[in-house]
RODO-2510 file (C-alpha; in nm, 4 decimals, decimal comma):
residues 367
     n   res          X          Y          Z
     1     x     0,0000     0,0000     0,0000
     2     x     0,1594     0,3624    -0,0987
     3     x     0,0275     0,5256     0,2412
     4     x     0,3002     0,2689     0,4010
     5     x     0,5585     0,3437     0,1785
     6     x     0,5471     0,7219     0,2476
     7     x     0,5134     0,6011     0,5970
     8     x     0,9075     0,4450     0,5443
     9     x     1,0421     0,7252     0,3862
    10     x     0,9272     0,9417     0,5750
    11     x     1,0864     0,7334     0,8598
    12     x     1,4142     0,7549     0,6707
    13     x     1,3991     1,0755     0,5116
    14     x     1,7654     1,2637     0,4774
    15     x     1,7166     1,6257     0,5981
    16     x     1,9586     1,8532     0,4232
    17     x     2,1520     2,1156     0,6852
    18     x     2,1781     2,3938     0,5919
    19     x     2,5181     2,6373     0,6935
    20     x     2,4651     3,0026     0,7603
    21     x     2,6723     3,2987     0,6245
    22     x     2,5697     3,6442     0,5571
    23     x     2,7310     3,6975     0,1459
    24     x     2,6785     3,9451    -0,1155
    25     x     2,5280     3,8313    -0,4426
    26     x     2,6360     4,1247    -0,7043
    27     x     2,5071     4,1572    -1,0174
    28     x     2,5771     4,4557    -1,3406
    29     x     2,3308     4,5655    -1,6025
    30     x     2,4351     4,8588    -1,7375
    31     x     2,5234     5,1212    -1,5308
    32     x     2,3046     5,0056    -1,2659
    33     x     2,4629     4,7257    -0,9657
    34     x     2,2642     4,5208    -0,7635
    35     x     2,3781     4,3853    -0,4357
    36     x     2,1645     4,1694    -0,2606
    37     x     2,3032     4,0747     0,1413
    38     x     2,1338     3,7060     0,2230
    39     x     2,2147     3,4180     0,4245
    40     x     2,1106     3,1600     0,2009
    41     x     2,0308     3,1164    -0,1736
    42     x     1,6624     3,2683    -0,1607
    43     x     1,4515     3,2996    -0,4866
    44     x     1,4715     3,6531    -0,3787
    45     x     1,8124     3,7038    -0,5317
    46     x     1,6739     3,6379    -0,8973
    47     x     1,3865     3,8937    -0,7711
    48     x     1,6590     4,1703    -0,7128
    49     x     1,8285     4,0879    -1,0617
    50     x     1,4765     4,1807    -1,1991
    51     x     1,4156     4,4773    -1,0404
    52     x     1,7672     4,5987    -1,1949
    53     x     1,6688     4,5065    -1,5237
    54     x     1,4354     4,7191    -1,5140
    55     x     1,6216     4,9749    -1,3703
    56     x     1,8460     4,9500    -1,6232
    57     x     1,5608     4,9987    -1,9051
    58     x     1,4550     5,3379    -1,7085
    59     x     1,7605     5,4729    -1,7282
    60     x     1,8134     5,3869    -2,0622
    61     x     1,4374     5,5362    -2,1681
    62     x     1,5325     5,8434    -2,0036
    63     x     1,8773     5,8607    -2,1196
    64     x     2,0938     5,8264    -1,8015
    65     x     2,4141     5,6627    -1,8094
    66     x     2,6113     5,7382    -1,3534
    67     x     2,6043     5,4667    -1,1718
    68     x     2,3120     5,3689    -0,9769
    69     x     2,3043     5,1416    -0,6677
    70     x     2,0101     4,8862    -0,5522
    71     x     2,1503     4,7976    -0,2115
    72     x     1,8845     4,4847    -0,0551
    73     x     1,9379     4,4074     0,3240
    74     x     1,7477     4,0654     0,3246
    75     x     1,5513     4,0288     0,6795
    76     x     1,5807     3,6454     0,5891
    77     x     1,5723     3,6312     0,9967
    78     x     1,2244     3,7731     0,9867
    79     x     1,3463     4,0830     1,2557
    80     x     1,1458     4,3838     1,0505
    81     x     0,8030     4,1146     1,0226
    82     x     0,6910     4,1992     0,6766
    83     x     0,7304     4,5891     0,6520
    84     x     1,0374     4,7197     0,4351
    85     x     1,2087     5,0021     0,4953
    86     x     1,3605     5,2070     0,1800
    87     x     1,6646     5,4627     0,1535
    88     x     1,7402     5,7186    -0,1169
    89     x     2,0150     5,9332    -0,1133
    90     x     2,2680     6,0588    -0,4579
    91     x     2,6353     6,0083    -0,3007
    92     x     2,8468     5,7365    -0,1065
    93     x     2,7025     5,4080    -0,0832
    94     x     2,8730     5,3919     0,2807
    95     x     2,6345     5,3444     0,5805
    96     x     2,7488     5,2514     0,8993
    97     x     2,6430     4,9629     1,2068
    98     x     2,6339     5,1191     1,5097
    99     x     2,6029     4,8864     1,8232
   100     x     2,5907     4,9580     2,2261
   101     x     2,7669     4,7654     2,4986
   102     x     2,8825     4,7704     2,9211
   103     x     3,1395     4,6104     3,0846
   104     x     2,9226     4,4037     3,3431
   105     x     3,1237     4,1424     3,6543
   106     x     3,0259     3,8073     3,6155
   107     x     3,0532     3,6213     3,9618
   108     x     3,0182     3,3288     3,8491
   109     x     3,3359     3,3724     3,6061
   110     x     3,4561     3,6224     3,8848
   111     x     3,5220     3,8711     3,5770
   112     x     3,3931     4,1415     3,3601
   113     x     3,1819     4,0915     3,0651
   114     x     3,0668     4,2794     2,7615
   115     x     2,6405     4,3206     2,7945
   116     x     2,4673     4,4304     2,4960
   117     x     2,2741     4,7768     2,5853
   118     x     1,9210     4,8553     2,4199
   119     x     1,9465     5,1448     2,1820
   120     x     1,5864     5,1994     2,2879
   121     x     1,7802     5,2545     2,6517
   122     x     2,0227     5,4871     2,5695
   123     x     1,8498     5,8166     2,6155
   124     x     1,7680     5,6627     2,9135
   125     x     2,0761     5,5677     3,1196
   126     x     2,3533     5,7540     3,2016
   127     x     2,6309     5,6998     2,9269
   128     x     2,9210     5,7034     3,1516
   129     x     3,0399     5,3227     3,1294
   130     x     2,9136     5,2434     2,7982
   131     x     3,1007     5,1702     2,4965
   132     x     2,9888     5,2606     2,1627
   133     x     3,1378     5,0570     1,8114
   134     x     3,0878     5,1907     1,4977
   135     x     3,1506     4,9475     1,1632
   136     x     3,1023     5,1716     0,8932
   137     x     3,1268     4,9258     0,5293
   138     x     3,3152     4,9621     0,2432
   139     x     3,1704     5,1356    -0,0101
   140     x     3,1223     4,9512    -0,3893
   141     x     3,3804     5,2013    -0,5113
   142     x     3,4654     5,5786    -0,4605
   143     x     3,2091     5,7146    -0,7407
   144     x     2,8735     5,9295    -0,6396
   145     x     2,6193     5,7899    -0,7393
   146     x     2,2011     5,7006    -0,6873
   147     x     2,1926     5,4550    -0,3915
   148     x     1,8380     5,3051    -0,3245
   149     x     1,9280     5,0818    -0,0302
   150     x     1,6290     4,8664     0,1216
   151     x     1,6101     4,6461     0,4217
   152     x     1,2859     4,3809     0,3812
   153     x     1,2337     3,9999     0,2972
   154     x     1,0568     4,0890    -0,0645
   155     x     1,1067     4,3633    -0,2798
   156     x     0,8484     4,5532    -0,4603
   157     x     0,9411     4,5971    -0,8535
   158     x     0,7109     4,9191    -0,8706
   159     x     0,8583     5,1565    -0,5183
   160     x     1,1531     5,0541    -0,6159
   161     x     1,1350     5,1893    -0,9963
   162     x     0,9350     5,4814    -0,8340
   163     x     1,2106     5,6036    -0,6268
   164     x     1,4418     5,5462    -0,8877
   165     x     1,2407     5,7689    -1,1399
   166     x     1,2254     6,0555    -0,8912
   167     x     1,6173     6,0495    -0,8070
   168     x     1,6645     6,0817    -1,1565
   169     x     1,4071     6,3557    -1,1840
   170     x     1,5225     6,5586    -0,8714
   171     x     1,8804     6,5620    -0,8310
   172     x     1,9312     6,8610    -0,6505
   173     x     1,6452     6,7971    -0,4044
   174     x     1,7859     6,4955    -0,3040
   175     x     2,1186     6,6082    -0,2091
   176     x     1,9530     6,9287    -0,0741
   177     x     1,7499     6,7110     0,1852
   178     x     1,9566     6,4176     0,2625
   179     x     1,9820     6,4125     0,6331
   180     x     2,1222     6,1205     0,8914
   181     x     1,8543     5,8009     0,9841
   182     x     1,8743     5,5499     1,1524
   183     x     1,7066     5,1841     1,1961
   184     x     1,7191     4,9145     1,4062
   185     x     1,8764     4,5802     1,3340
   186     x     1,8582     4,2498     1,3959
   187     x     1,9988     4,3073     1,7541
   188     x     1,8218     4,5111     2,0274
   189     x     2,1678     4,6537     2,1103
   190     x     2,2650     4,7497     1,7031
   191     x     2,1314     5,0343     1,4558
   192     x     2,1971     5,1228     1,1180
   193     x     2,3045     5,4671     0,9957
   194     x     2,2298     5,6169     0,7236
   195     x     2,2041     5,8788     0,4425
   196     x     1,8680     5,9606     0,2689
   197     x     1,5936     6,1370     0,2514
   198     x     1,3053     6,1859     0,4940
   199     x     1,0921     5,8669     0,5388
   200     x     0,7521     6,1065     0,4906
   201     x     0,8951     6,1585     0,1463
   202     x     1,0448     5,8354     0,0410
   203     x     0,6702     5,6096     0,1558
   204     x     0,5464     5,9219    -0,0447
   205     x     0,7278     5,8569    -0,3695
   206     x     0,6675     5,4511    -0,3557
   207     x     0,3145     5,5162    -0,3936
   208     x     0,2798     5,7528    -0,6911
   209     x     0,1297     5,6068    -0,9972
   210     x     0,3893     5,7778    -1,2607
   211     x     0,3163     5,6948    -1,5815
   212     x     0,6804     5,5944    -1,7355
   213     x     0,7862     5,3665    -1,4876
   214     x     0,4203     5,1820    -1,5845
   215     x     0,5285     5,2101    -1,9120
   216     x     0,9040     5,0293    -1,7906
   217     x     0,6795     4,7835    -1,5936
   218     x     0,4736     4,6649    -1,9119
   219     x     0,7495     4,4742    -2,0293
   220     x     0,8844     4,1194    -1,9739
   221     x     1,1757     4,0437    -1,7881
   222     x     1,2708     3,6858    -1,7292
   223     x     1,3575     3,5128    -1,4270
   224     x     1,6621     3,3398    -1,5454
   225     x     1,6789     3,4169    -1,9122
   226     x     1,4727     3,4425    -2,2248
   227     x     1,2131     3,1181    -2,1957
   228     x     1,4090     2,8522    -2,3625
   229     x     1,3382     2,7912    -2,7407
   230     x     1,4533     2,4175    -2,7182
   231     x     1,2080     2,1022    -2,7735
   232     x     1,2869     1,9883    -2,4208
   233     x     1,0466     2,0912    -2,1383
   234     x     1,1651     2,3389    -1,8625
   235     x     0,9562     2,5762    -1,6560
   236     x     1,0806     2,9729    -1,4960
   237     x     0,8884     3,2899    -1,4550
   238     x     0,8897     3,6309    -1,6137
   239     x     0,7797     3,9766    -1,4326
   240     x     0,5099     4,2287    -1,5929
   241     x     0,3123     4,4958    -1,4739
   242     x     0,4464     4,4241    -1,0770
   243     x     0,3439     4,0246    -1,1188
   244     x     0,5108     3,7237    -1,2058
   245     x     0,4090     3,4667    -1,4443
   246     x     0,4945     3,1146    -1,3829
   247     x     0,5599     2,9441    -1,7370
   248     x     0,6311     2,5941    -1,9663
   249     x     0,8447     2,6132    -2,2100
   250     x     0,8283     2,3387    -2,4575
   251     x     0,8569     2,2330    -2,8520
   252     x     0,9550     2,6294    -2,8852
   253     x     0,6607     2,7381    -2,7219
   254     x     0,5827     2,9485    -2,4289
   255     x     0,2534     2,9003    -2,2075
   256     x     0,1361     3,1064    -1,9212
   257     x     0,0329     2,8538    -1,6572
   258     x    -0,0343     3,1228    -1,3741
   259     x     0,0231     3,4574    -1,2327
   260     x     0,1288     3,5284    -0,8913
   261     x     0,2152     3,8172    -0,6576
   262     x     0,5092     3,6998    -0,5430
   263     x     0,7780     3,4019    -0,6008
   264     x     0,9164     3,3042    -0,2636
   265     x     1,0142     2,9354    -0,3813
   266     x     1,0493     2,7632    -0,6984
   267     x     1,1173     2,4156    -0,7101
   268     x     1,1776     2,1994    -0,9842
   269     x     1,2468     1,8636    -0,8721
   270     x     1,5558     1,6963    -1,0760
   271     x     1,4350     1,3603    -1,0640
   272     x     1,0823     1,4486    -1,1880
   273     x     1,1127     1,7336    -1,4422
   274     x     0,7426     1,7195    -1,5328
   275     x     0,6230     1,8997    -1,2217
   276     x     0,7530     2,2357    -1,0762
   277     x     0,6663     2,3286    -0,7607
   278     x     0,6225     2,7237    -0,7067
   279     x     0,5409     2,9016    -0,3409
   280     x     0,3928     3,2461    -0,2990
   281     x     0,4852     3,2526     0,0388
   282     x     0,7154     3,0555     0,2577
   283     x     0,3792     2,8699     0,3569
   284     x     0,1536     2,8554     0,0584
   285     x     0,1932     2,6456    -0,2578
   286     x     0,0780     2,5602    -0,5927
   287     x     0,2122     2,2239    -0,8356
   288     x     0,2344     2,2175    -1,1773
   289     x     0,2757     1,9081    -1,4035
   290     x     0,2805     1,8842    -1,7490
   291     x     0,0264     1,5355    -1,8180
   292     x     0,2284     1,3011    -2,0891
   293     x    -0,0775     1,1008    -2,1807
   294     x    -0,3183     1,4220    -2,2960
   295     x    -0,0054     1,6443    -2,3772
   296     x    -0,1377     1,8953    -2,1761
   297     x    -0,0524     2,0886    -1,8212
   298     x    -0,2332     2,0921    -1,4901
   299     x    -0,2396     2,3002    -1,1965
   300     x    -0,3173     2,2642    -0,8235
   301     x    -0,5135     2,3951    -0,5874
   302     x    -0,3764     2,6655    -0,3673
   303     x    -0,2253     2,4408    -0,0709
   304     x    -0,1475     2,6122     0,2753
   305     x     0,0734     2,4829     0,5131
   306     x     0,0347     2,5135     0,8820
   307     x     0,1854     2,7904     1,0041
   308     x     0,3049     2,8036     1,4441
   309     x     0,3503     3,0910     1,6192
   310     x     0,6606     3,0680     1,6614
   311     x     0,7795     2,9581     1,3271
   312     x     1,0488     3,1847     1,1670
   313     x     1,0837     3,1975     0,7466
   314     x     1,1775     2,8810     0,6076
   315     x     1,2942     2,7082     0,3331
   316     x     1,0370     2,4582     0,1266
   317     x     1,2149     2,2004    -0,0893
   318     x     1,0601     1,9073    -0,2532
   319     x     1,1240     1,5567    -0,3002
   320     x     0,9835     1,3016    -0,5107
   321     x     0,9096     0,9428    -0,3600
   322     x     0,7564     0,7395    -0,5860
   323     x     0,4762     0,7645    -0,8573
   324     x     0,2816     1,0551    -0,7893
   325     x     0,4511     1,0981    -0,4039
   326     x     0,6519     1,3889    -0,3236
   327     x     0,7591     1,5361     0,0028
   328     x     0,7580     1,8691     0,0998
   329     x     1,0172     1,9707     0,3495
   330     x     1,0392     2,2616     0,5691
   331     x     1,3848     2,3537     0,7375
   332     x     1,3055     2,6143     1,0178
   333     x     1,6030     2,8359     1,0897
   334     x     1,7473     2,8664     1,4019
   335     x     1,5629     2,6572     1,5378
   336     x     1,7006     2,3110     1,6834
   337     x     1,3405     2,1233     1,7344
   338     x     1,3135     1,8427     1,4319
   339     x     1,2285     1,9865     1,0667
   340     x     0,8637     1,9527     0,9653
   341     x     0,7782     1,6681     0,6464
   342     x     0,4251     1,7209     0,4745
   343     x     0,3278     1,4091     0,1907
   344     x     0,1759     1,5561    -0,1044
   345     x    -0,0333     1,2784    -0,3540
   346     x    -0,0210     1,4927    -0,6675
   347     x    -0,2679     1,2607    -0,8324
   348     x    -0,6196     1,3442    -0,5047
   349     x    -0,3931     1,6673    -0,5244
   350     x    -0,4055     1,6459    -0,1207
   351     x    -0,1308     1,7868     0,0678
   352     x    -0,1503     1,5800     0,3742
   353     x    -0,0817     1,8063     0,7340
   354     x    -0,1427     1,5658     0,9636
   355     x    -0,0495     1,1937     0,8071
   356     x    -0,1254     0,9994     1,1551
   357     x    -0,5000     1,1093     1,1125
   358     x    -0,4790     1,0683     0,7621
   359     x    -0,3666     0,6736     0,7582
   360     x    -0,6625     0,6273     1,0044
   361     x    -0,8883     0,7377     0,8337
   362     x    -0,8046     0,5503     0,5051
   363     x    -0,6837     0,2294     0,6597
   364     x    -0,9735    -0,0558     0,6183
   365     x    -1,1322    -0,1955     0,9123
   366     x    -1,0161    -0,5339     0,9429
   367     x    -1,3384    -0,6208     1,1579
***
């Protein structure tokens, strides 16, 4: 019976660890860089090389050749919970990390230690005692230029385009009103610092409806290349008008199979090339499968995984079984408690949440 054989390999199952360390993913198109900070290889990367694409057509429409900077702080830690927070400022790409700590005695090591101290607390204690490091980074090189630097988990095509278009529309005002931010990082104790304009201005901008960078946004821009014109099947995405459209590629052919909001995960599994996996969110999916028999494709349901309270962003990888059996996997991060497995029968399209309950209610009554 194929309920007991998921039943074994799900007993056996190899989880895949994964090692953490911050990199930069840089990437040229024209005289625009991108430079995406992550922990991990997100699908968000090939969302930042997007966005400069079309940054790269704007400034070609309106006939600007400087240098232009997307800078994209990933909050792959979830510390900012959804909201992004965007900078703008014509100038250094340098920004500094500013972090708070006191020497504290330790009894039980019967010698000082280093305590991290709130920035929230610092107008409130008495600074005498408490040490203050600043790391400021190194800049991409010594040239002035646009810098449009972002901290968030996705990354909105359209504010990003619309701040763009109004750096390269007001100059002067921008370096007129750049002042020193700040915002808080991923540690109570740590802030970043910050050129840019004022944060009434920049939400402001990213919600204007201007009526070139529409015009930018119209056009396609592929995930990972041009779709392929070859006779073998292979699925990606393309972005247009702020959305992304999952697609087949096959026999020189391109089909739409669905549009999404967003493209947190998309998994094509290499030992069954027919289907591709793609998740809107870290805990919502849809599966896609190309059917050999009536040469035609199919698509799921919209499939939602159970989501804790305390569950942090993930990663969602797939494996196939047997037949129609795959597994979706969930690797928590930072988190030591054992990584969550989820069956999926592509066939009853059922994504099963809670396979104990499931195998008793399916398993025949021997009485």
């Amino acid at each position: 019976m194929r309920h007991i054989l998921v039943l074994v390999f799900l007993t056996i199952f190899l989880v895949e660890s994964y090692a953490h360390t911050d990199r930069y993913f840089t990437y040229k198109f024209e005289n625009v860089t991108v430079r995406f900070k992550t922990g991990f290889r997100y699908e968000e990367i090939n969302n930042s090389r997007i966005i400069g694409q079309y940054a790269s057509l704007l400034c070609k429409q309106m006939k600007y050749e400087q240098p232009v900077l997307l800078d994209f702080i990933h909050d792959y830690g979830n510390s900012y919970k959804g909201e992004n927070y965007s900078f703008l400022n014509i100038g250094s790409d340098k920004y500094s990390r500013v972090s708070y700590y006191k020497s504290v005695y330790d009894s039980t090591i019967n010698e000082n230690v280093y305590q991290m101290v709130p920035h929230s607390k610092i107008n409130e204690l008495n600074l005498c005692g408490i040490e203050k490091e600043v790391y400021s980074t190194e800049p991409i090189d010594s040239l002035q230029k646009i810098v449009i630097r972002q901290f968030g988990f996705h990354f909105d095509v359209k504010y990003t385009l619309n701040l763009l278009y109004y750096a390269l529309n007001n100059p002067i005002e921008v370096i007129s009103s750049t002042q020193k931010d700040t915002l808080c990082s991923y540690l109570p104790n740590m802030y970043y610092e910050l050129n840019t304009i004022s944060k009434l201005k920049v939400d402001s901008v990213k919600l204007l409806e201007l009526k070139d960078v529409k015009n930018i946004l119209g056009q396609k821009v592929y995930a990972k290349g041009d779709s392929l014109k070859n006779n073998q099947l292979s699925y990606s995405y393309f972005a247009k008008d702020n959305r992304y459209s999952i697609i087949a590629c096959y026999q020189g052919e391109e089909l739409i199979l669905d549009t999404l909001n967003q493209v947190y995960s998309f998994a094509i599994n290499d030992e069954y090339r027919q289907t591709v996996f793609v998740f809107e969110t870290p805990n919502s999916f849809k599966c896609y499968e190309k059917d050999g028999f009536l040469n035609e494709f199919k698509k799921s349901k919209l499939h939602d995984i159970p989501v804790e309270s305390n569950d942090l962003i993930v990663f969602s990888n797939v494996k196939w079984i047997a037949d129609d059996i795959f597994l979706i996997n969930r690797n928590y991060l930072f988190d030591t408690s054992p990584f969550k497995v989820y069956p999926y029968l592509m066939k009853e399209d059922v994504l099963i949440t809670d396979f104990e309950e499931y195998i008793r209610m399916h398993r025949k009554n021997e009485n």
